[in-house]
C-alpha positions in Angstrom: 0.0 0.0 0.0 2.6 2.4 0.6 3.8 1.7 -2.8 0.8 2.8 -4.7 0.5 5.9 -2.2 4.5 6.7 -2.8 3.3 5.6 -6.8 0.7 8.0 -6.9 2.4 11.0 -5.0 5.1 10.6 -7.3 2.9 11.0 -10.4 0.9 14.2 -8.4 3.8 16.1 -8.1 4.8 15.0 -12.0 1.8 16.6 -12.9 2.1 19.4 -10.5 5.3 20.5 -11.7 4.0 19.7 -15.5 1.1 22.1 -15.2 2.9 24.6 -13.3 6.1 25.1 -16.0 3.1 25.2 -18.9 1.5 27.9 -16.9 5.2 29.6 -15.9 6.2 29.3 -19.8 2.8 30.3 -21.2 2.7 33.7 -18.3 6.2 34.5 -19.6 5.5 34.4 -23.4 2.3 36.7 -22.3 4.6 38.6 -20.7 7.0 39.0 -23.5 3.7 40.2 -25.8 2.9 42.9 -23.0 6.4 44.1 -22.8 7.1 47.4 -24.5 9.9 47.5 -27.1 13.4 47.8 -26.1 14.4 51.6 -26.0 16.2 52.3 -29.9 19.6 53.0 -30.1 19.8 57.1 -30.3 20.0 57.9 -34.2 22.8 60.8 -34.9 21.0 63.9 -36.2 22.8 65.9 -38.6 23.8 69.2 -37.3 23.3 72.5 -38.8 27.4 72.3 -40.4 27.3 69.0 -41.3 24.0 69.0 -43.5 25.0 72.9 -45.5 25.7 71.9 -48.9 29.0 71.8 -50.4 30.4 75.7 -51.3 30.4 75.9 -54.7 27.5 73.2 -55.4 24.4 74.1 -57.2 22.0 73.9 -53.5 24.7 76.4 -52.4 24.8 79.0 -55.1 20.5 78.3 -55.0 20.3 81.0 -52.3 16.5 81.5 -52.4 16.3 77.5 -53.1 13.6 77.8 -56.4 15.9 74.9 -57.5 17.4 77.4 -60.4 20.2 80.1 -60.6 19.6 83.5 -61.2 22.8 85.5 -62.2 22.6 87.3 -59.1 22.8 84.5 -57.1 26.6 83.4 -58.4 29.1 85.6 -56.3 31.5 88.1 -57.7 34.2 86.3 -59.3 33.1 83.0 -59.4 34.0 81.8 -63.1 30.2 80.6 -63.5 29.5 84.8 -63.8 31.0 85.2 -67.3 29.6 81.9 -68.3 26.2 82.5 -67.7 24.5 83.5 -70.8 26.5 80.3 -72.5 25.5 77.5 -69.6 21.9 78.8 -70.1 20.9 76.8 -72.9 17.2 77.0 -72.7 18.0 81.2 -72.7 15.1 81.6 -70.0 17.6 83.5 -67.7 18.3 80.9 -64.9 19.9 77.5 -64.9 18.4 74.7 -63.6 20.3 72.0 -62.5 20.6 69.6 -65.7 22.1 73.5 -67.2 24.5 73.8 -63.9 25.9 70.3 -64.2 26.3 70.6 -68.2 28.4 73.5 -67.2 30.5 71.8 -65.0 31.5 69.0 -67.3 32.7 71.0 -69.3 34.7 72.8 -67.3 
């Protein structure tokens, strides 16, 4: 008799400990839904320096940034001034960019 009572303890606790680790593992994956997200990495923002545009390009010389160059936007001296009317293909009196790179190929 104290074999089947030790038997049957035995096989209680088995099933015990079974439906307690299903309930432990099914709370922690419940859990694991619930969470909130891991806080991101910081992402570097580009400062005010580091995102002007290149001196000389065409966003630079674009001071009022229509996305073309009037002649009075290239500075005094800059080799683009006595070039104008010649890069201005379309002769509308500003270049657009296609006009501004053309340029400076063949430069």
């Amino acid at each position: 008799m104290t074999n089947k009572m030790s038997r049957n303890k035995y096989s209680m606790t088995l099933t015990i400990s079974a439906v307690l680790m299903s309930l432990g593992l099914g709370a922690s994956q419940a859990m694991a839904q619930d969470a909130p997200a891991p806080p991101q990495e910081p992402v570097a923002v580009a400062t005010d320096a580091a995102a002007a545009p290149a001196p000389g390009s065409f966003e630079a010389l674009d001071v009022n940034a229509d996305a073309s160059l009037a002649k009075e936007e290239i500075p005094a001296g800059d080799p683009l001034q006595k070039k104008f009317n010649k890069a201005d293909t379309d002769k509308d009196g500003h270049l657009n960019k296609d006009e501004f790179n053309a340029y400076l190929a063949k430069r």
